[in-house]
C-alpha positions as CSV (number, residue, x, y, z in Angstrom):
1,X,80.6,78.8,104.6
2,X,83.6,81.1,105.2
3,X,83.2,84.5,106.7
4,X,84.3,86.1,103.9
5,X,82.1,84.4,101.1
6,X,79.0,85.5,104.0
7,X,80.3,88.8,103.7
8,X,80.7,89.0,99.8
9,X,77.2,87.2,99.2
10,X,76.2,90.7,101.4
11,X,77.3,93.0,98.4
12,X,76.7,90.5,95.6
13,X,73.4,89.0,96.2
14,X,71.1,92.1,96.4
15,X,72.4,92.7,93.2
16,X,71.7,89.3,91.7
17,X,68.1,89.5,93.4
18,X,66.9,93.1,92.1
19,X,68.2,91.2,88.7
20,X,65.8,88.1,89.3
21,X,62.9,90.8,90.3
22,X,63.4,92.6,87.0
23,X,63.2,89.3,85.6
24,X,59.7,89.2,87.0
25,X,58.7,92.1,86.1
26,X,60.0,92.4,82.3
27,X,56.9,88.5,81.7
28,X,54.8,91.1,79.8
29,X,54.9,92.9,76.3
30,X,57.7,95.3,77.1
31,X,60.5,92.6,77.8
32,X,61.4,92.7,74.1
33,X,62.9,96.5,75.0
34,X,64.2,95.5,79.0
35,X,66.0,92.1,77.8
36,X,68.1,91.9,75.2
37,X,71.4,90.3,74.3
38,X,74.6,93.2,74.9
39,X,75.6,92.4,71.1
40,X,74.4,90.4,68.1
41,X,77.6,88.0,69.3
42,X,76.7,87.6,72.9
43,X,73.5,85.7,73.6
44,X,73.9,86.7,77.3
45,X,70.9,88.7,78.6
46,X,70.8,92.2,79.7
47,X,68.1,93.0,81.7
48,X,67.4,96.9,81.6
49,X,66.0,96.9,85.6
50,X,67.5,100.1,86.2
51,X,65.1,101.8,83.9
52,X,61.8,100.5,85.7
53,X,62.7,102.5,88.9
54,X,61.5,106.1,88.8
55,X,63.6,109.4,90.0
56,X,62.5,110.3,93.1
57,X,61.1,114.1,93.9
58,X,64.4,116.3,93.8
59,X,65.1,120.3,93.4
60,X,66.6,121.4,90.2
61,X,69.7,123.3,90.9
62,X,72.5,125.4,89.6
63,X,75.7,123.4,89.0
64,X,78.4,123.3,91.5
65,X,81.0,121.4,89.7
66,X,81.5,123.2,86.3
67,X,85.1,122.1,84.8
68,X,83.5,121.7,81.7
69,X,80.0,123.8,81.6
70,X,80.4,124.5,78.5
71,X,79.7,121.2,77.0
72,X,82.3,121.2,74.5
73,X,83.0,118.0,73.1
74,X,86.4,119.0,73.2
75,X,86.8,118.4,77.3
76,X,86.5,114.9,76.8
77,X,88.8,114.3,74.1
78,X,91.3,116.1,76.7
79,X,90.3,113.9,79.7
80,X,91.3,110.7,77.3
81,X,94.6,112.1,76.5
82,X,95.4,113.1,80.1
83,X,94.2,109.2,81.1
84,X,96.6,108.3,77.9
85,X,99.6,110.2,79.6
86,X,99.2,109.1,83.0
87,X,98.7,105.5,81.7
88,X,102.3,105.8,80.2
89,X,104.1,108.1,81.8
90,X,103.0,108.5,85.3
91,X,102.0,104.7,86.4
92,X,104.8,102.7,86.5
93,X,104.7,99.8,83.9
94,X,103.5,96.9,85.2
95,X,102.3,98.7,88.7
96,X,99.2,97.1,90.0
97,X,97.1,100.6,89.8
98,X,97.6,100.1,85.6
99,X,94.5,97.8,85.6
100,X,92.1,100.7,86.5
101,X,93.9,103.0,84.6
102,X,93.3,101.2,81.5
103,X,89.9,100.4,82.1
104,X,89.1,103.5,83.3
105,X,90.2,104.6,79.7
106,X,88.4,102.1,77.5
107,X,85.0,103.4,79.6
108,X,85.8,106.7,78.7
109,X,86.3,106.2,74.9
110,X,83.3,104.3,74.8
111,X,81.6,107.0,76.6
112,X,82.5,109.3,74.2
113,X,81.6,107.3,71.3
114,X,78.4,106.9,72.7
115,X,77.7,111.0,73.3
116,X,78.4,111.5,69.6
117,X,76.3,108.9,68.3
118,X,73.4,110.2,70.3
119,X,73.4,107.9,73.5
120,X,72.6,110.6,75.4
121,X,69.6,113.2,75.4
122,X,72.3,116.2,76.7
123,X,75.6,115.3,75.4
124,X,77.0,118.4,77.4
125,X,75.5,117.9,80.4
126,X,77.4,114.4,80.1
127,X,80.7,116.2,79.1
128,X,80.8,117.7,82.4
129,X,80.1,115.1,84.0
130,X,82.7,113.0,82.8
131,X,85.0,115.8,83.3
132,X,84.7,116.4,86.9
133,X,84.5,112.6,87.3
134,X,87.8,111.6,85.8
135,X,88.9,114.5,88.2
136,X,88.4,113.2,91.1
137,X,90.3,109.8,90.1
138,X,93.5,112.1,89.6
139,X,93.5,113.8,92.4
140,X,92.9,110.4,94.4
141,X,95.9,109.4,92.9
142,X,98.3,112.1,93.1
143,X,97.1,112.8,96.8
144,X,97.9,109.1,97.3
145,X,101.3,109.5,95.5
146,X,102.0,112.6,97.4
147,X,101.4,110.8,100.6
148,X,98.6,113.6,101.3
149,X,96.9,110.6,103.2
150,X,94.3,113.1,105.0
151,X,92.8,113.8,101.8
152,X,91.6,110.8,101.0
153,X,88.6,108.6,101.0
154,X,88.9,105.7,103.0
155,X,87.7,103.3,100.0
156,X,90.6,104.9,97.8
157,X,93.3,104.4,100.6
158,X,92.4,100.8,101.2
159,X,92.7,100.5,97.2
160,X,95.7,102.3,96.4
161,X,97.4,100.4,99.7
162,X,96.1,97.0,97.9
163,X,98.1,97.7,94.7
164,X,100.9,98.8,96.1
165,X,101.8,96.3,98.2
166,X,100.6,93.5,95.4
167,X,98.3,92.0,97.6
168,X,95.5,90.6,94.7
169,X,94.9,89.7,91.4
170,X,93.7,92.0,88.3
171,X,90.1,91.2,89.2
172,X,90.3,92.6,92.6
173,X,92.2,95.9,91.7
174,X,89.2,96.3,89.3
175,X,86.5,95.7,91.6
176,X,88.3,98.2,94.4
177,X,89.4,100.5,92.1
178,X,85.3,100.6,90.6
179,X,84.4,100.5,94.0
180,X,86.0,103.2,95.1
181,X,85.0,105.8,91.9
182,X,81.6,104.6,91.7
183,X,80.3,103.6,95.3
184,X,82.2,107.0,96.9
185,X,82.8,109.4,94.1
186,X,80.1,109.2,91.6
187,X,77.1,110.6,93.5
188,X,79.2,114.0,94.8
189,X,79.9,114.1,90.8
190,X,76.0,113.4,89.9
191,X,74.7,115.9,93.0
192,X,77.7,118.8,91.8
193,X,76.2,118.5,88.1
194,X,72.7,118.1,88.8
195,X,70.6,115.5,88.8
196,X,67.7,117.5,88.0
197,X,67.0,119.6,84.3
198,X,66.3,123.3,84.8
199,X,63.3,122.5,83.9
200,X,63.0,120.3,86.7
201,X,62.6,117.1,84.3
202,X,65.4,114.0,85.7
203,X,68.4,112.9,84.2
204,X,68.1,109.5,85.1
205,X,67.0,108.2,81.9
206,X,70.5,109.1,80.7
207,X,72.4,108.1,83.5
208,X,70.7,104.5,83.0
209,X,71.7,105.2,79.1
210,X,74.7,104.1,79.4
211,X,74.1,100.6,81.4
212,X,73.5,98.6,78.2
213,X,76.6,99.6,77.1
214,X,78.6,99.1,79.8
215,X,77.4,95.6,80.3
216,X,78.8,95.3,76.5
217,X,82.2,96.7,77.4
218,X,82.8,94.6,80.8
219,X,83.8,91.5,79.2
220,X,86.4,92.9,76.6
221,X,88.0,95.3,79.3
222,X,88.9,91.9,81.4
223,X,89.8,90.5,78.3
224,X,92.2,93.3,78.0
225,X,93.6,93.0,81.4
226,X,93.9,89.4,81.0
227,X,96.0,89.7,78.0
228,X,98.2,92.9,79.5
229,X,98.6,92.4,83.2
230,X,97.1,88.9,84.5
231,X,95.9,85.7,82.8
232,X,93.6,85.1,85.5
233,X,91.5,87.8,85.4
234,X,88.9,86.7,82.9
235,X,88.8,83.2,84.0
236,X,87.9,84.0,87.5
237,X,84.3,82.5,87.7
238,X,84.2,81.8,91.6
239,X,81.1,80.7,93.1
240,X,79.8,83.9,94.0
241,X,80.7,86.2,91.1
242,X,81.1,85.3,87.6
243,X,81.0,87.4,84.7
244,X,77.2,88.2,85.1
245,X,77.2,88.5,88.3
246,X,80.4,90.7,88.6
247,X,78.3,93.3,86.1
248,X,75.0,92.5,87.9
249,X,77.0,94.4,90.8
250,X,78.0,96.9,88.7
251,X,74.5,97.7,87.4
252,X,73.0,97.6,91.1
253,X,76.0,99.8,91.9
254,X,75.1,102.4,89.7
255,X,71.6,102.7,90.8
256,X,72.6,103.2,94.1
257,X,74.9,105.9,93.4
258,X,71.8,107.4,92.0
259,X,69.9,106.9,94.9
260,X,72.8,108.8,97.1
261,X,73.0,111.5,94.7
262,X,69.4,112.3,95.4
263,X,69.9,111.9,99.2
264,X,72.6,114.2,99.0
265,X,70.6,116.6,97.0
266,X,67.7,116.3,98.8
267,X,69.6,117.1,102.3
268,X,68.2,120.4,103.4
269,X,71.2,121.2,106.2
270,X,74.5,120.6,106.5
271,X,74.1,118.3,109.4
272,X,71.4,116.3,106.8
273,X,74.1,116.7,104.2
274,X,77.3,115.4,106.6
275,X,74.9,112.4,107.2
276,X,74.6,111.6,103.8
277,X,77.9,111.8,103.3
278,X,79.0,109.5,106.4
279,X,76.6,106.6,104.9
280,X,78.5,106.8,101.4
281,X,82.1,106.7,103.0
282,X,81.1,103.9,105.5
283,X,79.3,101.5,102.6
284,X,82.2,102.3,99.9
285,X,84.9,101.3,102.8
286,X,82.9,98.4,104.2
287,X,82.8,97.3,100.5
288,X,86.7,97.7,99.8
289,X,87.3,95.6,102.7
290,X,85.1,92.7,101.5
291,X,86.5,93.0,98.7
292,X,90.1,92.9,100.4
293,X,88.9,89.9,102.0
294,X,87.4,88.2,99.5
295,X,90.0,88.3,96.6
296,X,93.8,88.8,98.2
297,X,96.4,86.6,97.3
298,X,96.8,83.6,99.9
299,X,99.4,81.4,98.3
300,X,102.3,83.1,99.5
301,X,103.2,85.2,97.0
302,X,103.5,82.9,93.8
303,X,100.3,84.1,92.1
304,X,101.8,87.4,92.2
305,X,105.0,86.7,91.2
306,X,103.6,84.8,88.3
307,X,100.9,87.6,87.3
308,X,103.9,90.4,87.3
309,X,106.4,87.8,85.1
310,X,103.4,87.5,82.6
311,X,102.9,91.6,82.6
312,X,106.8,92.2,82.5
313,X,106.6,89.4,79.2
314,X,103.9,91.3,77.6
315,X,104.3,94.4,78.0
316,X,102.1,96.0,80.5
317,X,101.0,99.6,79.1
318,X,102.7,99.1,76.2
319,X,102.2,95.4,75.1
320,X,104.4,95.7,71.9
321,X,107.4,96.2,74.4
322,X,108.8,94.6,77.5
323,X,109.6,97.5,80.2
């Protein structure tokens, strides 16, 4: 076995094991409400494991990130429109960093969606969120464009340097690009908003709200892609990550960035905090470099020739037009 399938099986298989512990764990009455199909089409299971760990013991505290206290649904119909812009205007057509961008907007419409039809048990406390999220994508990428190198994350340099110089398929500027939002920004977002109700009560149950739906959405976003940017990005069913695996990751992911949000929260210095915050920089850019490894082009340079003729044929961000 090659080092870098070892070192992939590292990220991937935890995943795929707290998935066959769930599995366990759902034999009794309740797995009618923990596994379910994701649609009425798709017989494929979703297994609800996040939802069988408890929060841990946290403090409730007063919100440091506040771009949109307020609540208003109105703050994320902006943040679509601004991801609608920079999709269009500011990405290049056909530029490799496109694949997140339009992924990143099809999970924030369905978001949305979900807030107003009652997904979530506090639609604003989710409206912030999702504001201060998107946020920190945008300034990852204009720092990056800038060239303001010092301000960024490690996981986001190693990910923005991947798409610019071409160096992997669609499915691997996903998978960074997630990476890098989920694994390194999401629990500064989730500590900055408060994990915790004034009340004290946790707002895990709606964090893990949104899994089910997700799971629903991976499959049509790579479809997406596929169609737009690269033909092989929904076909890619290697031997350690197909498509169940690839959102089992996800899912585990997630849960994780729970767990550091809580760590981070929990820290009672700033020397506590600082540690914290070293173990979420180091796993998010030991993860970017697996996946680095694991899914860069190695034919010299025809898959990627062939995966920007098919996005220059169809159209990239605008598929009704070649650029």
């Amino acid at each position: 076995m090659s080092a870098d399938v070892t070192a992939a099986r590292r990220i991937v298989l935890p995943a795929l094991a707290a998935l066959a512990a769930a599995l366990g764990l759902c034999a009794g009455p309740a797995a009618a409400q923990l596994i379910a199909p994701t649609s009425p089409t798709d017989p494929s299971p979703y297994v609800d494991w996040p939802a069988l760990l408890p929060a841990l013991p946290a403090p409730a505290k007063d919100p440091t990130e506040r771009d949109c206290i307020e609540g208003a649904d109105s703050c994320i119909d902006r943040t679509i429109e601004e991801m609608k812009h920079r999709l269009h205007t500011v990405v290049p057509v056909c530029d490799h960093r496109a694949v997140f961008s339009v992924a990143y907007l099809r999970v924030t419409e369905d978001v949305r969606d979900a807030a107003r039809a009652g997904v979530f048990s506090d639609a604003r406390w989710l409206q912030n969120e999702d504001r201060v999220f998107a946020r920190l994508y945008f300034d990852a990428y204009d720092d990056y464009q800038a060239r303001r190198l010092h301000r960024l994350p490690a996981a986001w340099r190693m990910t923005f340097d991947a798409t610019r110089h071409r160096r992997m398929g669609a499915l691997g500027n996903f998978l960074m690009s997630m990476n890098a939002h989920i694994n390194r920004d999401f629990p500064y977002v989730l500590d900055g908003v408060g994990i915790r109700r004034p009340d004290g009560t946790s707002r895990k149950p709606d964090h893990d709200a949104y899994n089910r739906r997700l799971a629903a959405l991976y499959e049509p976003v790579l479809r997406e892609i596929a169609e737009r940017f690269d033909p092989t990005t929904d076909d890619a069913d290697i031997a350690i990550l197909d498509n169940e695996g690839a959102f089992a990751v996800l899912q585990s992911w997630r849960e994780g960035v729970w767990r550091n949000a809580e760590r981070l929260t929990n820290a009672r210095t700033r020397a506590a905090r600082r540690r914290v915050a070293a173990s979420i920089e180091a796993y998010s850019a030991t993860v970017a470099r697996v996946l680095l490894r694991t899914f860069r082009y190695r034919d010299g340079g025809a898959r990627r020739a062939a995966r920007d003729a098919w996005c220059a044929q169809h159209g990239g961000q605008d598929p009704g037009r070649a650029p």
